[in-house]
C-alpha positions as CSV (number, residue, x, y, z in Angstrom):
1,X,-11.6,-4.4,-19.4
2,X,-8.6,-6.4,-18.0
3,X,-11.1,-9.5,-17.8
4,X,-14.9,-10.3,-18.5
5,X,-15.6,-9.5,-14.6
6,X,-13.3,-6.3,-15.0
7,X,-14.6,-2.8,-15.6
8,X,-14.9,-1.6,-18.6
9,X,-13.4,1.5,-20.3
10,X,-16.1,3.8,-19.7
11,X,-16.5,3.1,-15.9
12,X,-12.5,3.7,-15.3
13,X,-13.6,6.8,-16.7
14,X,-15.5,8.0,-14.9
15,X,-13.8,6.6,-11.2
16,X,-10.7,8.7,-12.9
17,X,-12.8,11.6,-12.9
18,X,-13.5,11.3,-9.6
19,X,-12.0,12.2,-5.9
20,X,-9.5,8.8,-4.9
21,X,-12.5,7.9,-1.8
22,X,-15.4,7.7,-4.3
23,X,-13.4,6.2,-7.4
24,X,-12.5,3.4,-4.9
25,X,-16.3,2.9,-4.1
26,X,-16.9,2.7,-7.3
27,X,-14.2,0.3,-8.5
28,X,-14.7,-2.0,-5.5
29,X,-17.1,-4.3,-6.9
30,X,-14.6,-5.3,-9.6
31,X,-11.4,-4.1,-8.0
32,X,-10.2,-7.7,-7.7
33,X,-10.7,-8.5,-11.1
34,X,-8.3,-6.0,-12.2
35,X,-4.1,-5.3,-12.1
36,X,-4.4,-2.3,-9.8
37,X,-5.0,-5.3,-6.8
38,X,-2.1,-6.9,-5.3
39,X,-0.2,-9.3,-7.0
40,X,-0.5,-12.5,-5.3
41,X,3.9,-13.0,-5.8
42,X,3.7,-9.8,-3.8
43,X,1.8,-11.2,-1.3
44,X,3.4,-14.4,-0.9
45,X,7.3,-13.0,-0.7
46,X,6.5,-10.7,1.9
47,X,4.6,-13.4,3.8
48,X,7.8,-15.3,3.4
49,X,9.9,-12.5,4.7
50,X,8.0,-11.5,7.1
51,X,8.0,-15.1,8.9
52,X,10.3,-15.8,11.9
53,X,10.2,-11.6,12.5
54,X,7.8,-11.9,15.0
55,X,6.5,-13.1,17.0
56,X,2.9,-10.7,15.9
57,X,-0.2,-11.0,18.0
58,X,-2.0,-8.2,16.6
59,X,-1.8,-6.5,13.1
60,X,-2.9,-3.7,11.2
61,X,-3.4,-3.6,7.4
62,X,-2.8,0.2,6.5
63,X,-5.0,1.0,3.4
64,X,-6.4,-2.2,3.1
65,X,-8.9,-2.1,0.5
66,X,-10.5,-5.4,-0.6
67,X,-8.4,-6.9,2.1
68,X,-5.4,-8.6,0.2
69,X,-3.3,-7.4,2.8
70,X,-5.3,-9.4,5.3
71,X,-4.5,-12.8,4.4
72,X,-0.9,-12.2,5.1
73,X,-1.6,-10.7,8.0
74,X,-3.7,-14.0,8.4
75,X,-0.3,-16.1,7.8
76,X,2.0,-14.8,10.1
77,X,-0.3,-13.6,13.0
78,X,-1.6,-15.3,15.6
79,X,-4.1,-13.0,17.4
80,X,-6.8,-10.8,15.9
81,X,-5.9,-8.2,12.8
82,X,-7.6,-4.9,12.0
83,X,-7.8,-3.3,8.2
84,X,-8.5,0.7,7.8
85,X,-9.5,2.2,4.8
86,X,-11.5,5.3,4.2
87,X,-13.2,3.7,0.7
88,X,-16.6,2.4,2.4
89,X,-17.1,0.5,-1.1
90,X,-13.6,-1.6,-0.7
91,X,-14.2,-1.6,3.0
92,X,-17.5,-4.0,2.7
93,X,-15.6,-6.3,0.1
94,X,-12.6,-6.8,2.4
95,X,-15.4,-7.7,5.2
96,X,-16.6,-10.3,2.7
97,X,-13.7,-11.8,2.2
98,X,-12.6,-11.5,5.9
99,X,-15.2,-12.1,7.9
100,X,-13.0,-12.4,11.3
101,X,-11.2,-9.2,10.9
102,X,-12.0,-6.0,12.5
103,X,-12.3,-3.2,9.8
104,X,-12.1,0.5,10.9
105,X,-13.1,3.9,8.1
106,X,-10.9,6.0,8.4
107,X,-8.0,8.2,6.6
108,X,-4.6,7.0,6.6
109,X,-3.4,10.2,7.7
110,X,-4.9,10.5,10.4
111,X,-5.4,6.9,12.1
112,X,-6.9,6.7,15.1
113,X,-5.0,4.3,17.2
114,X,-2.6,4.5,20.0
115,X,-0.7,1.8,20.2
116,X,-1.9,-2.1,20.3
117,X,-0.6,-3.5,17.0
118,X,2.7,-5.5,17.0
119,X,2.6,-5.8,13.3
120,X,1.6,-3.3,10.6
121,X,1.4,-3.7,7.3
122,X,0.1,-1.6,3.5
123,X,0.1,-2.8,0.2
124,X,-0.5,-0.7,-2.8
125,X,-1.2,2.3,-1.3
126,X,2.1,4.7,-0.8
127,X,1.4,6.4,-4.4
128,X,-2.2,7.6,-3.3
129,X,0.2,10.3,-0.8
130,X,1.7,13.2,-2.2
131,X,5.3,13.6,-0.4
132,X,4.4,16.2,2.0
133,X,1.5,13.7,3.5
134,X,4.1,11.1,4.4
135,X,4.7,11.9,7.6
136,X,1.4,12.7,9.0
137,X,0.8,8.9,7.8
138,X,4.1,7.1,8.9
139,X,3.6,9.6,12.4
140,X,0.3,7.7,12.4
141,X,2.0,4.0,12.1
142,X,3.9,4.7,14.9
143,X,1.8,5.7,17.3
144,X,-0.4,2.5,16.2
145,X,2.2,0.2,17.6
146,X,3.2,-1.5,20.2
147,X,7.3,-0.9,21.4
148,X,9.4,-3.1,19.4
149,X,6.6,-3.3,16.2
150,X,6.9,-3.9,13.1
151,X,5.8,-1.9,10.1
152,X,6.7,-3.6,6.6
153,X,5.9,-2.9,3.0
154,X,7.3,-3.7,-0.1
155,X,8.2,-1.0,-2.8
156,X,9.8,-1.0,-6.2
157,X,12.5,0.7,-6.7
158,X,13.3,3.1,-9.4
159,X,13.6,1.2,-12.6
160,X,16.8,3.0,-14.6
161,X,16.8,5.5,-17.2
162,X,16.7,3.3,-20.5
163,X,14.3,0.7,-19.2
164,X,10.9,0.5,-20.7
165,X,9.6,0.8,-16.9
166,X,11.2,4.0,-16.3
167,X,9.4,5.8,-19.7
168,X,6.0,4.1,-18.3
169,X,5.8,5.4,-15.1
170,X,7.1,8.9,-16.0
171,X,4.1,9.4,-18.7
172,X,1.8,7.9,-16.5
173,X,2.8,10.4,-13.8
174,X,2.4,13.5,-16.5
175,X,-1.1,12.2,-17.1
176,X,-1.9,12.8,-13.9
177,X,-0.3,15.7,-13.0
178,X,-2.0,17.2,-15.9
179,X,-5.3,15.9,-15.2
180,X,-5.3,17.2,-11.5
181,X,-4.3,20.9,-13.1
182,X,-7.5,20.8,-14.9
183,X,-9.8,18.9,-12.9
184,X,-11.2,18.8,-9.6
185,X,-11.4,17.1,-7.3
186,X,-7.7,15.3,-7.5
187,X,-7.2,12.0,-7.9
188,X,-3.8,11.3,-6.5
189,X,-2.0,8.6,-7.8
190,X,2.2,8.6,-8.8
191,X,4.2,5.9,-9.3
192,X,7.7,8.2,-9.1
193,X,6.9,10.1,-5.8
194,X,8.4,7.1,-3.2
195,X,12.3,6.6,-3.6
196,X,13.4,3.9,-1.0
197,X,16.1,6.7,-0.2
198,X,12.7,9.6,0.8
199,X,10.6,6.6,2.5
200,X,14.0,6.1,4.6
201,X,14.0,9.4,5.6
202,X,10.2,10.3,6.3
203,X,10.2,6.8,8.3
204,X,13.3,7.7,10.3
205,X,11.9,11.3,11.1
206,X,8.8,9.5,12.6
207,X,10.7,7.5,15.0
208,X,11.3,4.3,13.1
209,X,15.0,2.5,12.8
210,X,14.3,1.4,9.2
211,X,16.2,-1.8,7.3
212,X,15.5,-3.0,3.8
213,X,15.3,-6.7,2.5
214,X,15.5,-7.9,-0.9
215,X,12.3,-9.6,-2.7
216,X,14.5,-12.1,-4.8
217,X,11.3,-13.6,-6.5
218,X,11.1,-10.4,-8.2
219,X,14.4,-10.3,-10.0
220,X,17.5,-7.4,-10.7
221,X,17.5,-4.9,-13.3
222,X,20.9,-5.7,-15.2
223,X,23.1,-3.6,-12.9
224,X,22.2,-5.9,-10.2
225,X,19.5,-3.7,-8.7
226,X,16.8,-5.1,-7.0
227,X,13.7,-4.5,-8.4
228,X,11.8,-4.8,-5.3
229,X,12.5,-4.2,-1.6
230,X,10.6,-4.7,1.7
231,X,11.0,-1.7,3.9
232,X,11.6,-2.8,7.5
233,X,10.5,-0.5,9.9
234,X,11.1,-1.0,13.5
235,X,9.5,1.1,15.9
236,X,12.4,2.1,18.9
């Protein structure tokens, strides 16, 4: 499925079926080969955006999976940058592809670092939260960095009521929801649980002073809208 190195049908399946930590170990081997990675535009504009920010010695990719997330870290870093995941599949694909980089299990919500990171960084990964995990997370990012760091991510923002986008997400959101009243254990992942305007406010409560930046390469729905932002999170 989605290529001839993708998975297919049946194995997508059955990671569904599955807790979020073991689908991931069993998607990693063809995880890249699929839409669910990174987009390399993504990866690119917030490189882009994030240069002339720093300067960043050391980063952190949050949720780092394969390791997309790394080579921009690669890009606008000059010391040594650490990925955390709790997937121990995606974790020893990510060490294949970046070698160099120090790569820590553990959960998101509940990172163990204090301090040492001037940069941190996630890609992907905001929808595998529910709302009321946020700030055990973003409390976590904080504590992870340095004074005067940095923690950026890009987010889409909500596409409006009569675009296609809008219908997609919301029945994709129902599927789950229904699938998680049925079956355990959970497999949390929504697209319509991160407004900009909630990620402001969770980031804020945690001690960040938070600023957004267009991703231009990305377009404007027609009422001018963009359709994706970079959250700019500055640690006081």
């Amino acid at each position: 499925m989605f290529s001839a190195h993708g998975p297919s049908l049946r194995e997508l399946c059955v990671q569904a079926m599955t807790s979020v930590e073991r689908g991931y170990d069993l998607l990693a081997p063809t995880f890249d080969h699929t839409p669910f990675r990174t987009p390399q535009r993504m990866l690119t504009a917030t490189t882009e955006a994030l240069t002339g920010l720093g300067p960043f010695h050391t980063a952190l990719d949050v949720c780092t999976g394969t390791g997309a997330g790394l080579s921009v870290l690669s890009a606008v870093c000059d010391g040594p940058i650490t990925g955390v995941d709790f997937s121990t599949g995606m974790l020893a694909r990510a060490h294949s592809a970046h070698p160099a980089a120090t790569l820590v299990r553990a959960d998101a919500r509940a990172l163990p670092f204090n301090g040492g990171f001037d940069l941190a960084v996630s890609f992907g990964a905001l929808g595998h939260f529910l709302p009321a995990e946020r700030p055990a997370l973003f409390e976590g990012v904080h504590r992870a960095l340095n004074p005067g760091g940095l923690f950026a991510f890009a987010i889409g923002t909500p596409p409006p009521i009569l675009h296609p986008a809008h219908w997609v997400m919301l029945g994709f959101d129902t599927v789950m929801r229904v699938r998680n009243a049925v079956w355990r254990p959970p497999f949390v992942m929504y697209y319509r649980t991160t407004p900009p305007r909630a990620l402001r406010d969770d980031l804020a409560a945690a001690g960040f002073a938070v600023d957004t930046k267009p991703l231009p390469s990305f377009g404007s729905y027609p009422d001018g809208t963009p359709r994706c932002l970079l959250i700019l999170a500055r640690k006081s």
